[in-house]
C-alpha positions in Angstrom: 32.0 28.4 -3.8 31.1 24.9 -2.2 31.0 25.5 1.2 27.5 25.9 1.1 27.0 22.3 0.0 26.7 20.0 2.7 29.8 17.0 2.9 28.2 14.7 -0.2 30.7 11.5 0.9 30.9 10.1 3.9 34.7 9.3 4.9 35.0 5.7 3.5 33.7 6.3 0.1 35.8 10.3 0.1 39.1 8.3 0.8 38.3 5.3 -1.9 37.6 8.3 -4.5 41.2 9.9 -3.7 42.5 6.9 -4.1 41.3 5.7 -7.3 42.1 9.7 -8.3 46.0 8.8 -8.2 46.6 12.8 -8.0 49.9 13.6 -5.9 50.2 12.9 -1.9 46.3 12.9 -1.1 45.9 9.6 -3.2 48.8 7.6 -1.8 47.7 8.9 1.4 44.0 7.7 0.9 45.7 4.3 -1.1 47.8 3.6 2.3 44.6 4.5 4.5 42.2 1.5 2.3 45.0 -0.9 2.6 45.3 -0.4 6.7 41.7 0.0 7.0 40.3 -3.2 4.9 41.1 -6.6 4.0 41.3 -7.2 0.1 38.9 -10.4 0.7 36.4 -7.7 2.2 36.4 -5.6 -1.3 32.9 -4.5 -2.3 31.6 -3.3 -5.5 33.1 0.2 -5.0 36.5 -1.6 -4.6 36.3 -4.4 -7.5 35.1 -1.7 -10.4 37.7 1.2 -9.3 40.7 -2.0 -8.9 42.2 -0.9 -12.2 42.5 3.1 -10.9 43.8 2.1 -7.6 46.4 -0.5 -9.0 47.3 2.7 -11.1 47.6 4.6 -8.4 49.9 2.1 -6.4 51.9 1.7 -9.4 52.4 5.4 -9.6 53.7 6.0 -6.5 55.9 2.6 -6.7 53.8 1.5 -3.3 54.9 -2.4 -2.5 51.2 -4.4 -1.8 51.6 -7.6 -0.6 48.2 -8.4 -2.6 49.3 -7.1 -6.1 49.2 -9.8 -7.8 45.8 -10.8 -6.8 44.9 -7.1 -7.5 46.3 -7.5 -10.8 43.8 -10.4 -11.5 41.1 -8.4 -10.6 42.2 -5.6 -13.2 42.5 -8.3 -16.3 39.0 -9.5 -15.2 37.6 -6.4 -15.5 39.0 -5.3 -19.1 37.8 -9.0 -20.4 34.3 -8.3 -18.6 34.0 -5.0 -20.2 35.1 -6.6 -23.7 33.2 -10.0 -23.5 30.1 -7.2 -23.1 30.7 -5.7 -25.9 29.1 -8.2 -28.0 25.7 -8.2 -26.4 25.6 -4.2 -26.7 26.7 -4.3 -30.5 24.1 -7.3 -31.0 21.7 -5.3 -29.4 21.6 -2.3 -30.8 22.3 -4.0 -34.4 18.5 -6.0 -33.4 17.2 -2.8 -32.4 18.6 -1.0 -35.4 17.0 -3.5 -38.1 13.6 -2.4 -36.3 14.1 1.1 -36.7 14.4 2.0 -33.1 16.9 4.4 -32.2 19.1 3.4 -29.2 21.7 5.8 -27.7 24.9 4.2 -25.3 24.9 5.9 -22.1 27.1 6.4 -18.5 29.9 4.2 -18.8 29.5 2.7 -22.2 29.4 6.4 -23.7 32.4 7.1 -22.0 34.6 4.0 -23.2 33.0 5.1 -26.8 35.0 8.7 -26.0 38.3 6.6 -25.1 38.3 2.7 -25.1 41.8 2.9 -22.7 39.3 3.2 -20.0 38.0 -0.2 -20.9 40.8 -1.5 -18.8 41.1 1.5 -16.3 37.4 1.0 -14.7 34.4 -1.6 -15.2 31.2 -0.9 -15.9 28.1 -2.6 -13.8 26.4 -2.8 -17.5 26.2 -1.5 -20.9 23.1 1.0 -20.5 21.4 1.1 -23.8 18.5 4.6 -24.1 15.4 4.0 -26.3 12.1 6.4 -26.5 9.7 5.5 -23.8 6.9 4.7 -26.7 9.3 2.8 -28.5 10.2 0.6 -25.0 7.7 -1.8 -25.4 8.5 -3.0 -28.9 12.2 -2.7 -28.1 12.0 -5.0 -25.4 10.4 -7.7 -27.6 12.7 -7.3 -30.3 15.8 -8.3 -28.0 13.7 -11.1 -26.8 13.4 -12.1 -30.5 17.3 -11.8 -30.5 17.6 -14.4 -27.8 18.3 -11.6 -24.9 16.4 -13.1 -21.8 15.7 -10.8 -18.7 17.2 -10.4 -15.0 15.0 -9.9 -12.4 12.2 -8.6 -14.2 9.5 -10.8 -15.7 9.2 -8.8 -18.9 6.6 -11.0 -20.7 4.6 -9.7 -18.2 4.4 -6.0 -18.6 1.5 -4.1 -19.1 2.0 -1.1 -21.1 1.3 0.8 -18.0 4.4 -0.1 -16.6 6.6 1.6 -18.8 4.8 4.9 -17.2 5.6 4.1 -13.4 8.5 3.3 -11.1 10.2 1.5 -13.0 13.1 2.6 -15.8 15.0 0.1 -17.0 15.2 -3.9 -17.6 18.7 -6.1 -16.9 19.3 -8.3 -20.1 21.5 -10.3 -21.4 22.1 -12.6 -24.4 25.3 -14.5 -23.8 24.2 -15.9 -20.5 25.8 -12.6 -18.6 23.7 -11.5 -15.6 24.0 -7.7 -16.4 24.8 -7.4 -19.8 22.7 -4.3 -20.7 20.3 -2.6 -19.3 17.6 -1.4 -21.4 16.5 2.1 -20.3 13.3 4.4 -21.5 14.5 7.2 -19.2 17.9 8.2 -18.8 17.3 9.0 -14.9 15.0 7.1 -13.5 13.9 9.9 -11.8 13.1 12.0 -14.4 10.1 11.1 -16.4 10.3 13.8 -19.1 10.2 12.8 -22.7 11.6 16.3 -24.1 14.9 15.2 -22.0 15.2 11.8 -24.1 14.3 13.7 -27.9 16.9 16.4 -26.5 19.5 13.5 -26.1 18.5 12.0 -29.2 18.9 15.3 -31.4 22.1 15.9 -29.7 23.6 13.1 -29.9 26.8 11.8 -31.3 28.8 9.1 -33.4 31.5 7.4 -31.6 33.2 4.0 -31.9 33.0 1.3 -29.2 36.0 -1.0 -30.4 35.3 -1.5 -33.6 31.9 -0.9 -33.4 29.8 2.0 -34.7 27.5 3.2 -31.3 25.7 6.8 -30.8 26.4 8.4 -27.2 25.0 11.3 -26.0 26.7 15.2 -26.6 29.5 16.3 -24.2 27.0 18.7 -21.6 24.3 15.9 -21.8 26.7 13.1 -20.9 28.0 15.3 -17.6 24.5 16.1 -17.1 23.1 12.2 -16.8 26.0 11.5 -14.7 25.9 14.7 -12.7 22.0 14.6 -12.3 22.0 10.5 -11.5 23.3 10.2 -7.9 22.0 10.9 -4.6 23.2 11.1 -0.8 22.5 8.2 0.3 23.8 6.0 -2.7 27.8 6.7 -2.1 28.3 3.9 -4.5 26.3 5.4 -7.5 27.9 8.9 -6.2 31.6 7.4 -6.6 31.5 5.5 -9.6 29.3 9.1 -10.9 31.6 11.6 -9.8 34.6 9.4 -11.3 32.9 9.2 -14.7 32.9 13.3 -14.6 36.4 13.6 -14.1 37.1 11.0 -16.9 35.2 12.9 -19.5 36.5 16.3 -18.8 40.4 15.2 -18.6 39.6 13.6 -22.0 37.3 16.1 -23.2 37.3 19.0 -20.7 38.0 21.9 -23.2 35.6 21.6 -25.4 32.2 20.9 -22.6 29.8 24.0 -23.3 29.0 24.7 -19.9 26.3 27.1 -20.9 24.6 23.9 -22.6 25.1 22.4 -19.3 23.8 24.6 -16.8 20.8 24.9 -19.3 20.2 21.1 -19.2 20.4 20.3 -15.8 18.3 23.5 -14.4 15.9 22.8 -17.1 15.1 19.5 -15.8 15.0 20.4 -12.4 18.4 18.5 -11.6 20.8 21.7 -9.9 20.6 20.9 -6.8 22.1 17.0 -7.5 24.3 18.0 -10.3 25.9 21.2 -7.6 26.5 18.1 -5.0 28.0 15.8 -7.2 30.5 18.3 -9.2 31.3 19.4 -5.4 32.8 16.2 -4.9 34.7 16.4 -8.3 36.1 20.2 -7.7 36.8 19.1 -4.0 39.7 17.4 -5.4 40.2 18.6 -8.5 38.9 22.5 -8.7 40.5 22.6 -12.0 38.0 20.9 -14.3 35.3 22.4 -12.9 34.4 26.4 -13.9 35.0 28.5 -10.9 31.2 30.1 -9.5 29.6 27.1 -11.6 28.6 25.2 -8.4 27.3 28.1 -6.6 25.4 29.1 -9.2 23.5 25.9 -9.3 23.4 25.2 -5.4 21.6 29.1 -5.3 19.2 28.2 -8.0 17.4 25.8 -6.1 14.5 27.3 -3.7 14.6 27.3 0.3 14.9 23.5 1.5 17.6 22.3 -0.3 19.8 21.7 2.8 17.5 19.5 4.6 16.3 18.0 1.2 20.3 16.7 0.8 20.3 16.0 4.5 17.2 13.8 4.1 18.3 11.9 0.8 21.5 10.9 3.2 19.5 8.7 4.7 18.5 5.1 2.8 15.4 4.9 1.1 14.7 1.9 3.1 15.5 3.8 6.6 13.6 6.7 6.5 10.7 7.4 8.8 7.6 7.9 7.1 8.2 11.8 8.0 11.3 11.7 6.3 9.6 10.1 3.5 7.2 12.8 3.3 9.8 15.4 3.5 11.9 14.4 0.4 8.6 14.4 -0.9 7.4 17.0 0.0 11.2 19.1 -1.1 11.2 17.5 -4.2 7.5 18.6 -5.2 8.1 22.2 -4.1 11.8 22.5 -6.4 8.9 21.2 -9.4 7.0 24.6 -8.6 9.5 27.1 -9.7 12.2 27.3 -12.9 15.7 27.7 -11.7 17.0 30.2 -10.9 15.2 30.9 -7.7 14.9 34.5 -8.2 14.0 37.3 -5.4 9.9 37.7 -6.4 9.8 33.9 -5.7 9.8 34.1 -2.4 6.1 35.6 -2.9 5.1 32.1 -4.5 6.5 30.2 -1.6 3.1 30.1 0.2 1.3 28.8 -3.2 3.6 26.7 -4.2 4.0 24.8 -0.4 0.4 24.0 -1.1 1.0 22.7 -4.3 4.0 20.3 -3.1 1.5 19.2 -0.1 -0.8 17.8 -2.4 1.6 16.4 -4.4 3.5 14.7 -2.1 0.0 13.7 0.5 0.4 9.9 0.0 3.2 9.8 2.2 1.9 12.3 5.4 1.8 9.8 8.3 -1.0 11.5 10.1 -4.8 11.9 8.7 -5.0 8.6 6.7 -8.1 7.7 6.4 -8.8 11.5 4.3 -5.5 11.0 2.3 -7.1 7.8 0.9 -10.0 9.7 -0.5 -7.4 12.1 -1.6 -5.5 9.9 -3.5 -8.7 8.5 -4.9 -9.4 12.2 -6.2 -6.1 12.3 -7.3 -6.4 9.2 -9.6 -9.4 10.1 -11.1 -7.9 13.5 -12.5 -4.9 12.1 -13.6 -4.6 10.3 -17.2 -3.3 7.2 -17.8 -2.7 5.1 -21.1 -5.2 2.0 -20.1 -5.7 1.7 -24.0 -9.5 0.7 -23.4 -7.9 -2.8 -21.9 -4.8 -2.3 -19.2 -5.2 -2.1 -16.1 -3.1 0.2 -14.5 -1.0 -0.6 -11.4 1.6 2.4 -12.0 0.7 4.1 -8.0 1.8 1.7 -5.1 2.6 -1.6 -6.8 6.2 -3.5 -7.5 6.7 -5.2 -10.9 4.3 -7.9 -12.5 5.0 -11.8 -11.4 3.5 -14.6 -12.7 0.0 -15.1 -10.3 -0.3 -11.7 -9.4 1.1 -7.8 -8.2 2.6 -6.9 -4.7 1.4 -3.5 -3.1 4.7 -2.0 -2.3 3.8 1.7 -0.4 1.0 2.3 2.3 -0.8 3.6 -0.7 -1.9 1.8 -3.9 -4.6 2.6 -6.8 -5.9 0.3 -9.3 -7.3 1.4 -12.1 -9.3 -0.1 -15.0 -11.0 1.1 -18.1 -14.8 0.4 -18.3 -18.6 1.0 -19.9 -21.2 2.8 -18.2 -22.2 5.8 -16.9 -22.6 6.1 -13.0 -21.3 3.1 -11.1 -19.7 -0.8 -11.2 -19.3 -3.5 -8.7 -15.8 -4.5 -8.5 -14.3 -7.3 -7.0 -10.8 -7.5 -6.4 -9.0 -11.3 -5.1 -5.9 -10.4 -2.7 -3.3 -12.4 -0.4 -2.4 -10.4 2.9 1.3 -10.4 3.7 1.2 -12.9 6.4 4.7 -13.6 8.1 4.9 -16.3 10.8 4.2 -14.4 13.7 1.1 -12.4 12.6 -2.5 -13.2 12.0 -4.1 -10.9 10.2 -3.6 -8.0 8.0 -5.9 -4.6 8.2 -6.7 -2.7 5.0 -9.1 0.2 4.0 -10.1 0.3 0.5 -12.6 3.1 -1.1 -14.1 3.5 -4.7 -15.7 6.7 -4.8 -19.1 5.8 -3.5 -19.8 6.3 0.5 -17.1 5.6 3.5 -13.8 3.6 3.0 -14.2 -0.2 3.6 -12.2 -1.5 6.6 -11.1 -5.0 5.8 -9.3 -7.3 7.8 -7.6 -10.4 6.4 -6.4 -13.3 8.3 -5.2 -17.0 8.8 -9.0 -18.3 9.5 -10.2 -16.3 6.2 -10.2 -18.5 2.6 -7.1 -17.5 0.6 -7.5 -16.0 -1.5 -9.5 -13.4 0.0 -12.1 -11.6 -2.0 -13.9 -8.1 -1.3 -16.4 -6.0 -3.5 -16.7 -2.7 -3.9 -19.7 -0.6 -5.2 -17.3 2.0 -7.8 -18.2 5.1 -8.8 -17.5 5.2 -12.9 -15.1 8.3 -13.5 -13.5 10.1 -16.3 -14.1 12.0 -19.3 -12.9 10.7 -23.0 -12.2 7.6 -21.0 -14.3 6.4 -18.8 -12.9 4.0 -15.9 -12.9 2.6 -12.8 -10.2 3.6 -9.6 -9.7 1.4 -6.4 -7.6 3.3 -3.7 -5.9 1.1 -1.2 -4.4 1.8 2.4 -2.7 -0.8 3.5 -2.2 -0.7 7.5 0.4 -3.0 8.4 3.1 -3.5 5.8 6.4 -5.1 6.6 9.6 -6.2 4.8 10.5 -9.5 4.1 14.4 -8.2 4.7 13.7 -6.8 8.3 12.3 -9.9 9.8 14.5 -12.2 8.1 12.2 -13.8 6.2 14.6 -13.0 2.8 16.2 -10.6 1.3 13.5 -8.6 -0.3 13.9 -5.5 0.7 9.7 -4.3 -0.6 7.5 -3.0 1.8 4.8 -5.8 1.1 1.0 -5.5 1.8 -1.4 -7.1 -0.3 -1.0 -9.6 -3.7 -3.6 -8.9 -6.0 -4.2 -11.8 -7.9 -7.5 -10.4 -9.6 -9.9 -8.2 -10.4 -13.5 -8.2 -12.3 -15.7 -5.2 -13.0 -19.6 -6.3 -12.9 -18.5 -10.2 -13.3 -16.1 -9.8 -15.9 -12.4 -10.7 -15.1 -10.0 -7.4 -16.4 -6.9 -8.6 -14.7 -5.9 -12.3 -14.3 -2.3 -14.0 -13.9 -2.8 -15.3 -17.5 -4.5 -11.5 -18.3 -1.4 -10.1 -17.2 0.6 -10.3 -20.8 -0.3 -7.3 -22.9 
């Protein structure tokens, strides 16, 4: 029952998938078809970790490639990668195991634990190590203790807020690798739920990695992370995903307690990506995969979920701001009911469209200047862990640098803990995204108390530039400031050629003081 689904990989990716499958006629046919179709010096990451499965497949079929040998390289380099990694994971987890933090091996990693022949059949990106969110912080510094340094992520820099935002995961690396491990607090980084980590953690098992004692997640929860991971528009992530599946249920297939599964992933609010992905799997191989199962989960999901897959197609980093505030808008409404989507729910649809309005207002492209005060509102309900110190940059801000924080979303809210009981003056010291052929940068900012304040920042201004705010003070057991921002002409570095960063950039905050007193600072910035 997949017709339902809409196609989940484009052609390209569909006929590498068949390929690296090596089942019958359709994967010498789709082997043949890579081979016409691109150059081995054009292989991309798809190509390079699937080699060893497609050299398989060629060798299966006794197929004479003029590039074997050199495809034979590849497959050597990726067992020794795979191997020379171990080290780093077993060091890792023996640091984080003399601390008494609880790590658990997961996606790939798990899987070579289950069989180490497919060490040398497929590489992993990196060894993806799990710990408890509230253990994150400590986990991070223990590695750094053990000599592991960090890849793209300033890490010495984190607030603790940061562990409660965006972000999921930090690359790291002892031997000098650039993606050793990565060092995850959620298991998708979608899905910030603690009850799913404790429910991996209390299911999890003993397996051996080599020679080396690891734990890995339960048969249902390992399909689950790898069903529940990808979406449409990441055809990498959904190959390498969707590969991983079939692996664990030709090794393990039998004894997967489906019931455990289906729990887990409608549980979590994950059916409608976990019915797409194991489409793709019983697409060419309906055998491992229980007949009605995908139905089931694609008719759990509530009205929507077409367009939401149809949406997701598109790259984050392409989509319209309507299309933005349509996968919003989808996912928020699938968070207002409990799968399955049952007949009386279509009497909470009018509720419950509401509800995913609101939650999903920051990114509605029209009415801007009363989404701003929205999101102020928002911000002030919510809790956040600002420990009577942090400032929080969790809504609308990329990852701490060394002088500072970059906006990333036309949205952004600061947040910072404070005395007093009505109001505070708050200054806050930005740098406007200025690339070479623009001369000013228009903002809106709003506190609380009276009309937004329209700023403008430019070339003729002193950098950095400073505004103050009159704030109201907020909260209940906690009492705190909140700065709502709006910024009105982001761009990214990667669409102008001005890099490769592919952020949607707006202002660098590189302080802020409530009533004369500095709360965040470069130097401030380490928790």
């Amino acid at each position: 029952m997949t017709s339902k689904l809409p196609s989940a990989l484009k052609p390209r990716f569909l006929m590498l998938f068949r390929a690296a499958l090596g089942q019958g006629q359709g994967a010498i046919e789709a082997y043949q078809a890579w081979r016409a179709s691109e150059p081995l010096d054009a292989a991309d990451e798809v190509v390079y970790r699937t080699m060893p499965l497609l050299v398989a497949t060629a060798d299966k079929a006794g197929i004479t490639d003029a590039d074997i040998r050199r495809m034979r390289g590849v497959v050597k380099h990726v067992w020794l990668s795979n191997a020379t990694r171990v080290r780093d994971v077993v060091e890792a987890c023996g640091a984080l195991k003399a601390a008494g933090i609880a790590s658990l091996l997961i996606k790939g990693g798990a899987l070579f634990a289950r069989d180490a022949s497919y060490m040398a059949k497929r590489m992993t990106g990196d060894y993806d190590l799990l710990v408890r969110r509230a253990e994150a912080p400590r986990a991070i510094e223990v590695l750094r203790q053990a000599e592991f340094r960090s890849h793209g992520m300033k890490v010495e820099l984190f607030s603790k807020s940061d562990f409660d935002r965006d972000i999921h995961a930090v690359a790291m690396s002892r031997a000098g690798l650039s993606r050793a491990i990565d060092l995850h607090w959620r298991a998708l980084y979608w899905l910030d739920d603690a009850s799913f980590t404790e429910e991996l953690f209390s299911t999890a098992e003993t397996a051996s990695l080599l020679t080396h004692q690891v734990l890995i997640p339960g048969l249902a929860e390992h399909l689950a992370i790898a069903a529940m991971r990808p979406e449409p528009a990441d055809q990498k992530e959904m190959v390498f995903r969707a590969l991983e599946v079939v692996h664990v249920l030709q090794h393990a297939g039998a004894k997967v307690d489906w019931d455990c599964f289906r729990a887990i992933v409608t549980r979590y609010n994950g059916s409608l990506f976990a019915a797409q992905l194991l489409g793709v799997v019983a697409g060419e191989m309906p055998e491992l995969v229980p007949a009605g199962l995908i139905g089931q989960l694609w008719d759990y999901a509530p009205p929507g979920k077409s367009i939401e897959l149809a949406l997701r197609a598109v790259p984050r980093v392409q989509r319209t701001p309507w299309q933005q505030f349509w996968v919003a808008f989808f996912t928020a409404m699938r968070a207002q009911f409990k799968a399955p989507f049952r007949l009386l729910d279509w009497l909470k649809l009018p509720g419950a469209a509401i509800a995913a309005f609101d939650a999903s207002v920051v990114h509605f492209p029209l009415f801007r200047e009363t989404i701003l005060k929205r999101v102020w509102q928002q911000a002030v309900s919510a809790t956040h862990p600002l420990g009577g110190r942090d400032v929080w940059f969790g809504q609308g801000f990329s990852i701490p640098e060394n002088e500072g924080r970059w906006t990333d979303r036309q949205f952004a809210v600061i947040e910072a803990a404070t005395d007093g009981r009505s109001h505070a003056t708050v200054e806050v010291t930005v740098i406007p995204f200025l690339p070479p052929d623009t001369q000013s940068f228009r903002f809106a900012a709003y506190a609380g108390i009276g009309e937004a304040l329209q700023m403008s920042a430019g070339r003729n201004d002193p950098m950095p530039f400073k505004f103050t705010l009159n704030a109201a003070i907020v909260g209940k057991d906690e009492r705190k400031i909140v700065v709502a921002l709006r910024m009105l002409d982001t761009r990214r570095p990667m669409d102008i050629g001005h890099s490769i960063d592919h952020r949607l950039l707006g202002l660098f905050v590189t302080s802020v003081s409530i009533n004369g007193v500095a709360v965040f600072t470069p130097a401030g910035a380490v928790p």
